[in-house]
CHARMM-style PDB file with segment names, atoms N, HN, CA, C and O in Angstrom:
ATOM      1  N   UNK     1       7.408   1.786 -17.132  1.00  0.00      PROA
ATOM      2  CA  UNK     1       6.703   1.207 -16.030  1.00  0.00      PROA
ATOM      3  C   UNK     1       6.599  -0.312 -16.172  1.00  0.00      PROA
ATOM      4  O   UNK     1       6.818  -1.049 -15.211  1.00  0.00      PROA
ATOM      5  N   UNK     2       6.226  -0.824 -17.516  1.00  0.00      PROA
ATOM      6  HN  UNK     2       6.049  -0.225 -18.297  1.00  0.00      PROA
ATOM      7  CA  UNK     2       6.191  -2.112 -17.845  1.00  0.00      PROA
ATOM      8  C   UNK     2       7.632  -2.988 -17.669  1.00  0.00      PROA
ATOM      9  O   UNK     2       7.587  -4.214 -17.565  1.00  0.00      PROA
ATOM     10  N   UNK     3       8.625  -2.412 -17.652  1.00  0.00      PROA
ATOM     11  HN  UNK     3       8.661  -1.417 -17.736  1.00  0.00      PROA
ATOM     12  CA  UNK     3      10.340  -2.855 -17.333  1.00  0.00      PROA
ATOM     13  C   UNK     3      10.108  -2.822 -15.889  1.00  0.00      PROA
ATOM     14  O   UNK     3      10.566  -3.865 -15.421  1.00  0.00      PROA
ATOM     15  N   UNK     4       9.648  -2.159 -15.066  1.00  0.00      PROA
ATOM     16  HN  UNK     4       9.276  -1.312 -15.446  1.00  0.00      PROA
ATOM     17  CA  UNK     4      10.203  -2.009 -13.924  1.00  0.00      PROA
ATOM     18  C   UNK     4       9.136  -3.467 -13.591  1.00  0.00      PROA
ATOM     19  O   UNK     4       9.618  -4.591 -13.449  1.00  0.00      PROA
ATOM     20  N   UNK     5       7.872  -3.221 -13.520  1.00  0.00      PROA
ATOM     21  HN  UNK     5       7.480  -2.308 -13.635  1.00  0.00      PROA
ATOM     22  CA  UNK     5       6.681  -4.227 -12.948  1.00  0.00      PROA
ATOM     23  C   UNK     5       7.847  -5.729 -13.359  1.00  0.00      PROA
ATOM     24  O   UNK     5       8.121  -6.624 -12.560  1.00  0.00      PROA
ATOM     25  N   UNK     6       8.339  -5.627 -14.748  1.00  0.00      PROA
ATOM     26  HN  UNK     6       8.117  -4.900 -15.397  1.00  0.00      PROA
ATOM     27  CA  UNK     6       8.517  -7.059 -14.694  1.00  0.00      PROA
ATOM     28  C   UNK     6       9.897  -7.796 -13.865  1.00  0.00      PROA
ATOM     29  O   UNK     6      10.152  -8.953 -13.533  1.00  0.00      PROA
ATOM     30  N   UNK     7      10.747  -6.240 -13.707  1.00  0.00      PROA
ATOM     31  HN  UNK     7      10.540  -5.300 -13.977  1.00  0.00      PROA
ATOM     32  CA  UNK     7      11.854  -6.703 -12.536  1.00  0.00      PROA
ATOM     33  C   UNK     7      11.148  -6.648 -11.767  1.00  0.00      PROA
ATOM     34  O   UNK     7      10.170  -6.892 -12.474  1.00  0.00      PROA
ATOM     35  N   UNK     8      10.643  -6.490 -10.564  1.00  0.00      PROA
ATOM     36  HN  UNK     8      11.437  -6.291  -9.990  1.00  0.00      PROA
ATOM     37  CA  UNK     8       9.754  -6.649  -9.813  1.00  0.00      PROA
ATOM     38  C   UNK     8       9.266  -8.175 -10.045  1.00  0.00      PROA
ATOM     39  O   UNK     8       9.917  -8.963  -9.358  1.00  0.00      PROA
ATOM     40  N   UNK     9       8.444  -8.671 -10.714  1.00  0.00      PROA
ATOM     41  HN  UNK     9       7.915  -8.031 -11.271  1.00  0.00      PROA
ATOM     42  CA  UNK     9       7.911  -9.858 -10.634  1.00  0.00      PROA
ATOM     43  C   UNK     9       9.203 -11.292 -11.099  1.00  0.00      PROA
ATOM     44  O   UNK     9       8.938 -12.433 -10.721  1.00  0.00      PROA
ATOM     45  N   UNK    10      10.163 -11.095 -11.694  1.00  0.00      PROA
ATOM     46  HN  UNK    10      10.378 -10.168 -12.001  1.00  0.00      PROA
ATOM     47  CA  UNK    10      11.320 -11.604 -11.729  1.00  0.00      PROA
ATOM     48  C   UNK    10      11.866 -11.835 -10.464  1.00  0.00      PROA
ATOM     49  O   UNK    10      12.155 -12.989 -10.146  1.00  0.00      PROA
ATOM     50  N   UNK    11      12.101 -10.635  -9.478  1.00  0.00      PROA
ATOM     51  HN  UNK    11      11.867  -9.698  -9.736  1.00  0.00      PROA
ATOM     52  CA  UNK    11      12.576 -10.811  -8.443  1.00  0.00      PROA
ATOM     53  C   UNK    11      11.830 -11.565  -7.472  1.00  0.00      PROA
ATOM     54  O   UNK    11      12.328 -12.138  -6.502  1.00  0.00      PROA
ATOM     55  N   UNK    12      10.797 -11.542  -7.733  1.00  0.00      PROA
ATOM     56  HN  UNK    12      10.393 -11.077  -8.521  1.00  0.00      PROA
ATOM     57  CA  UNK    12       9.381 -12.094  -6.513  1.00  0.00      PROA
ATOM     58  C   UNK    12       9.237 -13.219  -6.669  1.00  0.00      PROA
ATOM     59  O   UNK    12       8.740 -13.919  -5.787  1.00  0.00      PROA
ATOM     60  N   UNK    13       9.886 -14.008  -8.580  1.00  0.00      PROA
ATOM     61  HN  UNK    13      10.290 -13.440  -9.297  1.00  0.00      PROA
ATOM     62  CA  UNK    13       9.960 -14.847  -8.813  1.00  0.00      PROA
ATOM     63  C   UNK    13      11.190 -15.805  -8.264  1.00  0.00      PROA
ATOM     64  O   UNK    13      11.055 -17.015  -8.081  1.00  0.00      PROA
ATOM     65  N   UNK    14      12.091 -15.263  -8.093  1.00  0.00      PROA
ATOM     66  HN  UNK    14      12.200 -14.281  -8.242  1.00  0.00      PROA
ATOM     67  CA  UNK    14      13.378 -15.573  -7.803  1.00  0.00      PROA
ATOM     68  C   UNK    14      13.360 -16.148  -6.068  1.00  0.00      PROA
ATOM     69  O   UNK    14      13.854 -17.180  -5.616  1.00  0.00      PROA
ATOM     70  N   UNK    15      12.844 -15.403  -5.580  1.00  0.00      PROA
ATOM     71  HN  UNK    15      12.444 -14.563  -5.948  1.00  0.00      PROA
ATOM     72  CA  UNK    15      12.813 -15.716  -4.221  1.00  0.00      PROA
ATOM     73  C   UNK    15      11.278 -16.406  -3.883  1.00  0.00      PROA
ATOM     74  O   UNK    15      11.225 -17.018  -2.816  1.00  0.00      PROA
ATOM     75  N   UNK    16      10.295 -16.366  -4.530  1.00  0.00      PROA
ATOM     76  HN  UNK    16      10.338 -15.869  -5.396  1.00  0.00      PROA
ATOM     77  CA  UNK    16       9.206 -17.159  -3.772  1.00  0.00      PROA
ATOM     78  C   UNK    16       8.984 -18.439  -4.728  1.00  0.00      PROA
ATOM     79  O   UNK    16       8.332 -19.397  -4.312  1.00  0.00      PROA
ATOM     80  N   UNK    17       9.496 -18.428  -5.909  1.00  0.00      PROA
ATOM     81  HN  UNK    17      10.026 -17.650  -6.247  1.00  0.00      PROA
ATOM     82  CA  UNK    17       8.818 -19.043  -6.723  1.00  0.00      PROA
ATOM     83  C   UNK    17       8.149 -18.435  -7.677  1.00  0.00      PROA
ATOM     84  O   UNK    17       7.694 -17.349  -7.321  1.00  0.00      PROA
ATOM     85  N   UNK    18       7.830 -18.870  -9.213  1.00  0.00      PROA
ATOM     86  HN  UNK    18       8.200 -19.753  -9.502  1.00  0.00      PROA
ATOM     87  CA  UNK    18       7.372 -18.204 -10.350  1.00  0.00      PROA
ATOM     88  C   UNK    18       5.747 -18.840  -9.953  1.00  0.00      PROA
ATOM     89  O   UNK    18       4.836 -18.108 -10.339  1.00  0.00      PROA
ATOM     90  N   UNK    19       5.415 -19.849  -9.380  1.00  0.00      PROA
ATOM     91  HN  UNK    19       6.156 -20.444  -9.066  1.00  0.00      PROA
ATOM     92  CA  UNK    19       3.980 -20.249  -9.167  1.00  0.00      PROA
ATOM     93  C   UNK    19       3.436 -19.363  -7.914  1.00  0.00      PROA
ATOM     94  O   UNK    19       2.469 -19.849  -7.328  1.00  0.00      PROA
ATOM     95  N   UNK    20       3.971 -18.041  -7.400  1.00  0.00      PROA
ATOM     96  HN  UNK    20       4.756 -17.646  -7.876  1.00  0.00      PROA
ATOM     97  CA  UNK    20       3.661 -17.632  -6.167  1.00  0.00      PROA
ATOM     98  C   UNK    20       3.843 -16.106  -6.670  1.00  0.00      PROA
ATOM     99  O   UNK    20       3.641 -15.146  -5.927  1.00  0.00      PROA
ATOM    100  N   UNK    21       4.102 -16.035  -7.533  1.00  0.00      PROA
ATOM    101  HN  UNK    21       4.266 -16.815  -8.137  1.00  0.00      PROA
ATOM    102  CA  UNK    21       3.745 -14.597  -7.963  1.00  0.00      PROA
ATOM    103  C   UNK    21       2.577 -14.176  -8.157  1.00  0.00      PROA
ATOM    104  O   UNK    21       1.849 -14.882  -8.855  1.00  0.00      PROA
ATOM    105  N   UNK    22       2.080 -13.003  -7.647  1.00  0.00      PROA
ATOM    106  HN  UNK    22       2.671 -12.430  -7.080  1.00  0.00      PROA
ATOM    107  CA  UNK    22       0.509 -12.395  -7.534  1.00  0.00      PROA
ATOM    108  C   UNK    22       0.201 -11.731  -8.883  1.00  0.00      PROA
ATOM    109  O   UNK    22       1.020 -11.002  -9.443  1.00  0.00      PROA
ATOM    110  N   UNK    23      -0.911 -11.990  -9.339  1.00  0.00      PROA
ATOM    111  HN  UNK    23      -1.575 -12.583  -8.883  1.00  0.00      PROA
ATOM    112  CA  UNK    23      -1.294 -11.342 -10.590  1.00  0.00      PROA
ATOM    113  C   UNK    23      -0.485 -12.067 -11.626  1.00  0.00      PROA
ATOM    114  O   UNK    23       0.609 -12.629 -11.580  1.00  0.00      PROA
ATOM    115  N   UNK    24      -1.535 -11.839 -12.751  1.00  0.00      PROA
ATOM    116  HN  UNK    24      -2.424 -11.382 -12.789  1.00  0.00      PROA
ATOM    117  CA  UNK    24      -0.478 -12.480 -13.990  1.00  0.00      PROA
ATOM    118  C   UNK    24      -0.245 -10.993 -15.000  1.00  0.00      PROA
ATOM    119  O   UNK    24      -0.965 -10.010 -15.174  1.00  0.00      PROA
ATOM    120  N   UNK    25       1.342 -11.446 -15.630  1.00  0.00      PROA
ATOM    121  HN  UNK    25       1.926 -12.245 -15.489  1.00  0.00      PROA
ATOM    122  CA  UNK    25       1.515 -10.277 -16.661  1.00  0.00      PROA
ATOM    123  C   UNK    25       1.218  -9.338 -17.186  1.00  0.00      PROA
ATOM    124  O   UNK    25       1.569  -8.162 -17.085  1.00  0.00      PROA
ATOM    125  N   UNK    26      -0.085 -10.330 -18.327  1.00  0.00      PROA
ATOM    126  HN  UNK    26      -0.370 -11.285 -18.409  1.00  0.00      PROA
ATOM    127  CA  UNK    26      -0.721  -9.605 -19.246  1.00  0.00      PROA
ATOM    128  C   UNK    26      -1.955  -9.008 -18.038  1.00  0.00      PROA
ATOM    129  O   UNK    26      -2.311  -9.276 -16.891  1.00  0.00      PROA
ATOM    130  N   UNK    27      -2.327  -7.980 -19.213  1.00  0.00      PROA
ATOM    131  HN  UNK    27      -2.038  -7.762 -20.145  1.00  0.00      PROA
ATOM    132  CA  UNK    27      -3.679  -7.373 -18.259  1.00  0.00      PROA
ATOM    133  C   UNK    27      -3.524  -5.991 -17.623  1.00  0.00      PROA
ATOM    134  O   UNK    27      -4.406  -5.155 -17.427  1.00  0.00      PROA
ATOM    135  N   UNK    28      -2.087  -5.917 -17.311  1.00  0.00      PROA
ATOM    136  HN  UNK    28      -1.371  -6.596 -17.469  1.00  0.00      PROA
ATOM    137  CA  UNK    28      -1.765  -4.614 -16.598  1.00  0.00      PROA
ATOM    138  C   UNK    28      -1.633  -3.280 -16.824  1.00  0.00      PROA
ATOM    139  O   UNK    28      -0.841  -2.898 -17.686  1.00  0.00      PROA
ATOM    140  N   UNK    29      -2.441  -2.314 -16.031  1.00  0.00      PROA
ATOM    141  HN  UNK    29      -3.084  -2.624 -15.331  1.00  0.00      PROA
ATOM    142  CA  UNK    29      -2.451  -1.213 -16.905  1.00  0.00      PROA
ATOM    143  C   UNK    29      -2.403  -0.157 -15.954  1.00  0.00      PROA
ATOM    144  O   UNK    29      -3.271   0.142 -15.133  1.00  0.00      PROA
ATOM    145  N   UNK    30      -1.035   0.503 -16.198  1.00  0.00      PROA
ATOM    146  HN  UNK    30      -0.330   0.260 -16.864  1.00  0.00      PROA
ATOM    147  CA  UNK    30      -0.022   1.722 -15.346  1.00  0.00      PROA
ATOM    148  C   UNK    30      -1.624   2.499 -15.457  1.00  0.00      PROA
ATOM    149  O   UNK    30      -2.440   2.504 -16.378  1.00  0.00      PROA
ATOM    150  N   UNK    31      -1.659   3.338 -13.640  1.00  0.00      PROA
ATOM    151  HN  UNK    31      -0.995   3.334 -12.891  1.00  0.00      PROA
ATOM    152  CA  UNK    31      -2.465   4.044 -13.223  1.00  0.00      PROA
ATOM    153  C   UNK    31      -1.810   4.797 -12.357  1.00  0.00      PROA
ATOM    154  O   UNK    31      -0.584   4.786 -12.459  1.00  0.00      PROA
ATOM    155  N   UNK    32      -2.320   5.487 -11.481  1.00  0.00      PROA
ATOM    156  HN  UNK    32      -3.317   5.496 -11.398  1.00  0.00      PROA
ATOM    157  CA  UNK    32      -1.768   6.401 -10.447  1.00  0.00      PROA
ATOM    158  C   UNK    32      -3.063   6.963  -9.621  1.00  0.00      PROA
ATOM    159  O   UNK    32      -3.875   7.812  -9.988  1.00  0.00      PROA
ATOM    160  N   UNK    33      -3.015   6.322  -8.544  1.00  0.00      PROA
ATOM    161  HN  UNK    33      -2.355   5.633  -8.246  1.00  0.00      PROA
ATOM    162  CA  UNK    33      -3.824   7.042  -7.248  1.00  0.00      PROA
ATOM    163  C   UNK    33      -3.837   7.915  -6.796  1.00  0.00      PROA
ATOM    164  O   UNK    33      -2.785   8.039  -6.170  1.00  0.00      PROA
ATOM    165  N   UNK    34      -4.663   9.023  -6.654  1.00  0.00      PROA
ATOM    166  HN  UNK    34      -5.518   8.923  -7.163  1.00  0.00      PROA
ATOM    167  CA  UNK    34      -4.589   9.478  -5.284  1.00  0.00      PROA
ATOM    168  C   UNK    34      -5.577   9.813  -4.311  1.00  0.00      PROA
ATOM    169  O   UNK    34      -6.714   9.367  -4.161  1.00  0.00      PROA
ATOM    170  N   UNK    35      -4.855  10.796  -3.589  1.00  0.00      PROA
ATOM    171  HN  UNK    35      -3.931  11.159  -3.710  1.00  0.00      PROA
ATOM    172  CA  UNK    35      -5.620  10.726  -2.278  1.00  0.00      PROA
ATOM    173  C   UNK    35      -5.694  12.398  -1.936  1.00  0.00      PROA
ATOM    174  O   UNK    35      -5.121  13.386  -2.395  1.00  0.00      PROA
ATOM    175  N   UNK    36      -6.735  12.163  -0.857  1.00  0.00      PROA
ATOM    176  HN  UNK    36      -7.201  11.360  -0.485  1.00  0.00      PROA
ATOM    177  CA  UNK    36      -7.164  13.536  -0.196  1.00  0.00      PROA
ATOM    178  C   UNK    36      -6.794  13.401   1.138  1.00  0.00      PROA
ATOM    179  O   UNK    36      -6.528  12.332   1.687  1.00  0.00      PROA
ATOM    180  N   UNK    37      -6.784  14.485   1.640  1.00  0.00      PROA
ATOM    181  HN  UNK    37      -7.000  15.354   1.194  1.00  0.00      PROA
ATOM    182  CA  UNK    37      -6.112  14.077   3.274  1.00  0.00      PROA
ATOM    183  C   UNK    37      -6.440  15.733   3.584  1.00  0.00      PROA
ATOM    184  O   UNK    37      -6.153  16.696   2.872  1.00  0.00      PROA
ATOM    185  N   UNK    38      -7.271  15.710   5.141  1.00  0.00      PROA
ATOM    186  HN  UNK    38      -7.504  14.928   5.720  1.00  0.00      PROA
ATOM    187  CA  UNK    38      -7.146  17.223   5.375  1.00  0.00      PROA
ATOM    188  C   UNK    38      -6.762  17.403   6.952  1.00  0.00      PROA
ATOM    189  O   UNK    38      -7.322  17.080   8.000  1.00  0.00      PROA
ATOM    190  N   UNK    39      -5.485  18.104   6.613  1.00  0.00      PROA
ATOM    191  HN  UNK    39      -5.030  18.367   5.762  1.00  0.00      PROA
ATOM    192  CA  UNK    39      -4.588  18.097   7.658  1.00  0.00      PROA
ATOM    193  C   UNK    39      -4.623  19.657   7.635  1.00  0.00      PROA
ATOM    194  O   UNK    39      -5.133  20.345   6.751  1.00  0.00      PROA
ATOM    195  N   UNK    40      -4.128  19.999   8.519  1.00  0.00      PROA
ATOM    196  HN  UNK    40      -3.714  19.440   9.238  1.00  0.00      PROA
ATOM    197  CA  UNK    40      -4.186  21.482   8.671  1.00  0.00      PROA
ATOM    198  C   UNK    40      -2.549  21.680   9.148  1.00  0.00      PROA
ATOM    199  O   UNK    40      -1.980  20.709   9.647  1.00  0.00      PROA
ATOM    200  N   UNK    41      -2.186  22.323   9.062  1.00  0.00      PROA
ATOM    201  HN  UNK    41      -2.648  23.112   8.657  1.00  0.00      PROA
ATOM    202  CA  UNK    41      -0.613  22.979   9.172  1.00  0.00      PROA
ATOM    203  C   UNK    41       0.535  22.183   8.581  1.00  0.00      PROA
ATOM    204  O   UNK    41       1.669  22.365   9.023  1.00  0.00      PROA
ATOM    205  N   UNK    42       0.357  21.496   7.817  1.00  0.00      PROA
ATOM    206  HN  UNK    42      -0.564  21.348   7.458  1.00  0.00      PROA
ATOM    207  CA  UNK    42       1.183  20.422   7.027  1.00  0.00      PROA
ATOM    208  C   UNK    42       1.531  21.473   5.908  1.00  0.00      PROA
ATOM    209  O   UNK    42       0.645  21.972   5.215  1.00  0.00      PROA
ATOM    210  N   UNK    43       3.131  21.846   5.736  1.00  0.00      PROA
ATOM    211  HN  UNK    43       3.850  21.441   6.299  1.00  0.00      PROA
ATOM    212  CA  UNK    43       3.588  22.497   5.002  1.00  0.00      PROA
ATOM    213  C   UNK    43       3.237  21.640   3.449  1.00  0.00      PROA
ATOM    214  O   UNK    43       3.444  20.427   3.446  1.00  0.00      PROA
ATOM    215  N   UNK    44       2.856  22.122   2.514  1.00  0.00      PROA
ATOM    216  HN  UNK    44       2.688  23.108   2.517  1.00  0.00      PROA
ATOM    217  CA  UNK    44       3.008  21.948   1.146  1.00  0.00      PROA
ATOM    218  C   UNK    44       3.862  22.354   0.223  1.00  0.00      PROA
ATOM    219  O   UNK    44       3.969  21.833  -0.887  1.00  0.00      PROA
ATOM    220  N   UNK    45       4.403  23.142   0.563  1.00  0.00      PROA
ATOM    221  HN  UNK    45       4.317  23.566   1.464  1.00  0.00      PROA
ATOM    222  CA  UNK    45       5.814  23.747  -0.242  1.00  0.00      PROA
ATOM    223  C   UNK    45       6.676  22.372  -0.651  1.00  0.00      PROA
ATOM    224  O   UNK    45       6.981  22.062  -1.803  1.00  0.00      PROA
ATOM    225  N   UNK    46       6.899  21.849   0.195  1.00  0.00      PROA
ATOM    226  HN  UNK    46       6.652  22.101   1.131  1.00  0.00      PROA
ATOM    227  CA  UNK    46       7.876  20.512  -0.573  1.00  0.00      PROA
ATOM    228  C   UNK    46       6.979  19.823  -1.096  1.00  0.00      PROA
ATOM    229  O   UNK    46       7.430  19.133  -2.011  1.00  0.00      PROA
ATOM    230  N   UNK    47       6.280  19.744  -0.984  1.00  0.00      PROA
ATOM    231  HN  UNK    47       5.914  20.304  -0.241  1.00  0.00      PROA
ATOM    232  CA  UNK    47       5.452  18.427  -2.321  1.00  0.00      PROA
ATOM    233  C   UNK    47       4.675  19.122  -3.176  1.00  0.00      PROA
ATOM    234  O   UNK    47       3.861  18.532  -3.885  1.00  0.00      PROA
ATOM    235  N   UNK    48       4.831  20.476  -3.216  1.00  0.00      PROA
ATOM    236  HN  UNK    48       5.493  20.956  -2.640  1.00  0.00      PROA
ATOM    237  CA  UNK    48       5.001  21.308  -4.659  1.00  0.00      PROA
ATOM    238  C   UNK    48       5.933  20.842  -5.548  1.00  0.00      PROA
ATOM    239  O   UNK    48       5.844  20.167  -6.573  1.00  0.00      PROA
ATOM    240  N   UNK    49       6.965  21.402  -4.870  1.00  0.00      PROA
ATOM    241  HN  UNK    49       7.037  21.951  -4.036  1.00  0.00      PROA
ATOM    242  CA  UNK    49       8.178  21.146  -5.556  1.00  0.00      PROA
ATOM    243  C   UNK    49       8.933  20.324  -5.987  1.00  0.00      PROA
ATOM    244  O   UNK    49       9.970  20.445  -6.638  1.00  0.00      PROA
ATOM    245  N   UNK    50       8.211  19.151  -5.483  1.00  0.00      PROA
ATOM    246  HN  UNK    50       7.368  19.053  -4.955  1.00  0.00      PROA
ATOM    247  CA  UNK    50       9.039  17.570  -5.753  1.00  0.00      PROA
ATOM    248  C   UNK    50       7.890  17.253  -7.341  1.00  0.00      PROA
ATOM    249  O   UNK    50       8.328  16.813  -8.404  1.00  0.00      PROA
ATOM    250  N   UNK    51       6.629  17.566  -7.116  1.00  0.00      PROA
ATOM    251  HN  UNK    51       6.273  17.923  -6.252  1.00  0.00      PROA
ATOM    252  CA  UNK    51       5.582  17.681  -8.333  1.00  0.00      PROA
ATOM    253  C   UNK    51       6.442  18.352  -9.153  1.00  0.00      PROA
ATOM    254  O   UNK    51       7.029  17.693 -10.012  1.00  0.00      PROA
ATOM    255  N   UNK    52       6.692  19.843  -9.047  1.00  0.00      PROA
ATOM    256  HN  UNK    52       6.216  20.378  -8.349  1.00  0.00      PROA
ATOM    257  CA  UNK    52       6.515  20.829 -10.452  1.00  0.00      PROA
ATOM    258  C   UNK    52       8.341  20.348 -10.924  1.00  0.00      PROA
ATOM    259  O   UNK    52       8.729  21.065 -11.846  1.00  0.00      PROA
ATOM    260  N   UNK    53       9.349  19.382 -10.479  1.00  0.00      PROA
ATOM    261  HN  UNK    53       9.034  18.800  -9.729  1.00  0.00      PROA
ATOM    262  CA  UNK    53      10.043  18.352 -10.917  1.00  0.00      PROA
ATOM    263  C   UNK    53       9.578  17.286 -11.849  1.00  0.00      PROA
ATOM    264  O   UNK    53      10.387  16.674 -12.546  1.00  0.00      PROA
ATOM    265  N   UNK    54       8.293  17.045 -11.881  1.00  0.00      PROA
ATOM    266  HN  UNK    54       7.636  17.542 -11.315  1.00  0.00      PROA
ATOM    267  CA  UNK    54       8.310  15.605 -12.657  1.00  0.00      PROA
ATOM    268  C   UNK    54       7.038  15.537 -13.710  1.00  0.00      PROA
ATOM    269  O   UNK    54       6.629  14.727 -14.542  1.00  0.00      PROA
ATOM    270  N   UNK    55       6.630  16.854 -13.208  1.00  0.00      PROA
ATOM    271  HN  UNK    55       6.962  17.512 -12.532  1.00  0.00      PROA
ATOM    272  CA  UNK    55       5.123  17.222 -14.244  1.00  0.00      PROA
ATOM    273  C   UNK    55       5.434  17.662 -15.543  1.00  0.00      PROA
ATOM    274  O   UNK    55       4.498  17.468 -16.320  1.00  0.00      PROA
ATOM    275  N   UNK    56       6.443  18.197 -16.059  1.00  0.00      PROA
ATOM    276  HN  UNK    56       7.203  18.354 -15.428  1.00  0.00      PROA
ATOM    277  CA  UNK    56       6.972  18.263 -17.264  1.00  0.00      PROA
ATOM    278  C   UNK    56       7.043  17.161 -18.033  1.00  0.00      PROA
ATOM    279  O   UNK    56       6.622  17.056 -19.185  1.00  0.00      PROA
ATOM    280  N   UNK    57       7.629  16.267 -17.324  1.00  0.00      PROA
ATOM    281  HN  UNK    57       7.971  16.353 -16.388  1.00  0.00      PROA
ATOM    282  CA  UNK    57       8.165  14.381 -17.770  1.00  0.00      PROA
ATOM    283  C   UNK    57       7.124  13.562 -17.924  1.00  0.00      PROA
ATOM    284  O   UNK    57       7.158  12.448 -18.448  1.00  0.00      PROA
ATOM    285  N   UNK    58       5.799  14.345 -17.274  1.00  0.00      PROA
ATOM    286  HN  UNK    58       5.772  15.250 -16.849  1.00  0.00      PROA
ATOM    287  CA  UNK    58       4.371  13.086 -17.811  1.00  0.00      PROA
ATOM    288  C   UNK    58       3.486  13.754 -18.562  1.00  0.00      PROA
ATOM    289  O   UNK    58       3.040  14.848 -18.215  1.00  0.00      PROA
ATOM    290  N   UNK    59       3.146  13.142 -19.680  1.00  0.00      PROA
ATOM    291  HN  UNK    59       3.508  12.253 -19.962  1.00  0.00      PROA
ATOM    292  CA  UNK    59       1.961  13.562 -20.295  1.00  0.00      PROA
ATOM    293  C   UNK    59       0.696  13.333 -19.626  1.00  0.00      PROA
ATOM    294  O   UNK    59       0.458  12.504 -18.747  1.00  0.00      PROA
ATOM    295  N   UNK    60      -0.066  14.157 -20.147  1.00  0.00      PROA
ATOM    296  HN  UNK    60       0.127  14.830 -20.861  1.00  0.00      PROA
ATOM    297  CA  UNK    60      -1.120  14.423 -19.926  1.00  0.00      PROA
ATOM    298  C   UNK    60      -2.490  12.947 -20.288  1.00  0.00      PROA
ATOM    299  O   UNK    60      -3.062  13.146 -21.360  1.00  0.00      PROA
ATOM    300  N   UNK    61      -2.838  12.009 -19.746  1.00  0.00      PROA
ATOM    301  HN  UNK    61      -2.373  11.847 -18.876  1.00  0.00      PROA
ATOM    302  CA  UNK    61      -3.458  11.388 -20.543  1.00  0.00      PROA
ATOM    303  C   UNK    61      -4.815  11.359 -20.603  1.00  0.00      PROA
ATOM    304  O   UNK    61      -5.416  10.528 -21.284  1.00  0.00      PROA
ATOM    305  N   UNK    62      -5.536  12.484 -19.721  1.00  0.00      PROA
ATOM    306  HN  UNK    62      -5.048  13.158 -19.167  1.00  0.00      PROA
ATOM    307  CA  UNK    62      -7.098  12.295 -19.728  1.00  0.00      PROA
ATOM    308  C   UNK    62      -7.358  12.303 -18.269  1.00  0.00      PROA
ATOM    309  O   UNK    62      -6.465  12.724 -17.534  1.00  0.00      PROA
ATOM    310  N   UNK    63      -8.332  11.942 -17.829  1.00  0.00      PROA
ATOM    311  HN  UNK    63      -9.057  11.600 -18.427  1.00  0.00      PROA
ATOM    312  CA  UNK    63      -9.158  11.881 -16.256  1.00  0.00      PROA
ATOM    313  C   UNK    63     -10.396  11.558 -16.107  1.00  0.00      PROA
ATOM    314  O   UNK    63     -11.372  12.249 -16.399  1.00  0.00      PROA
ATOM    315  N   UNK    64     -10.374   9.975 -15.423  1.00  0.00      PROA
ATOM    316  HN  UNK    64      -9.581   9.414 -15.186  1.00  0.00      PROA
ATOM    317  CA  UNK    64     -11.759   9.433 -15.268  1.00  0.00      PROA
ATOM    318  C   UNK    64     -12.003   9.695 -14.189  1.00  0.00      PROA
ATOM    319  O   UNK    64     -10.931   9.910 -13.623  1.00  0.00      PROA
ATOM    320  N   UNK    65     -12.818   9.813 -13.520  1.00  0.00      PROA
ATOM    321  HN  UNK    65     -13.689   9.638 -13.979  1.00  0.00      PROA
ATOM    322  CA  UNK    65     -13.636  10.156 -12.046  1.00  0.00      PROA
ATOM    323  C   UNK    65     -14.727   9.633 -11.465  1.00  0.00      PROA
ATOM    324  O   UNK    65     -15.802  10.227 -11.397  1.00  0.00      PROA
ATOM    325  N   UNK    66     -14.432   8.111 -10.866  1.00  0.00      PROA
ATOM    326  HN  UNK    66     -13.558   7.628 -10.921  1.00  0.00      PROA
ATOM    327  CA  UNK    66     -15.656   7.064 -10.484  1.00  0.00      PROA
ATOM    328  C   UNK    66     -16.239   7.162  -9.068  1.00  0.00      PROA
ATOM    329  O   UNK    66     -15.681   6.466  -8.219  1.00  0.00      PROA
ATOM    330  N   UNK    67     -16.977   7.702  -8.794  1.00  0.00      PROA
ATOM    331  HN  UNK    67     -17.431   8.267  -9.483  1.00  0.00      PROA
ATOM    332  CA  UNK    67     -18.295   8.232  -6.995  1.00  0.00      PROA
ATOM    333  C   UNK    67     -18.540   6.808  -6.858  1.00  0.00      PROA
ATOM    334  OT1 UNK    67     -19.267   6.391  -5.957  1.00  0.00      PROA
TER     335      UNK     67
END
């Protein structure tokens, strides 16, 4: 994740300027959002399955939960 963020900010650098890049480097710390959404007839079968693809490949790291 830390390779990708910094192509990413290389590139942002490249085209806006290295003084116009948002956020600095250090400090950053890979998370993952989500969300709730209540929709009613929205198939879930594919975003099962695109999950039970990539849930093997991440560890497990804990779960904070801020109200």
């Amino acid at each position: 994740m830390a390779a990708v963020r910094r192509a990413v900010r290389n590139g942002i650098a490249d085209v806006w300027g290295a003084a116009r890049v948002p956020e600095t480097e250090d400090g950053f710390v890979p998370h993952v959002s989500l969300a709730y959404s209540r929709i009613s007839g929205m198939p879930l079968a594919p975003i099962r399955d695109v999950l039970a693809l990539w849930s093997a490949n991440i560890p497990f790291m804990g779960l904070t939960c801020e109200v």
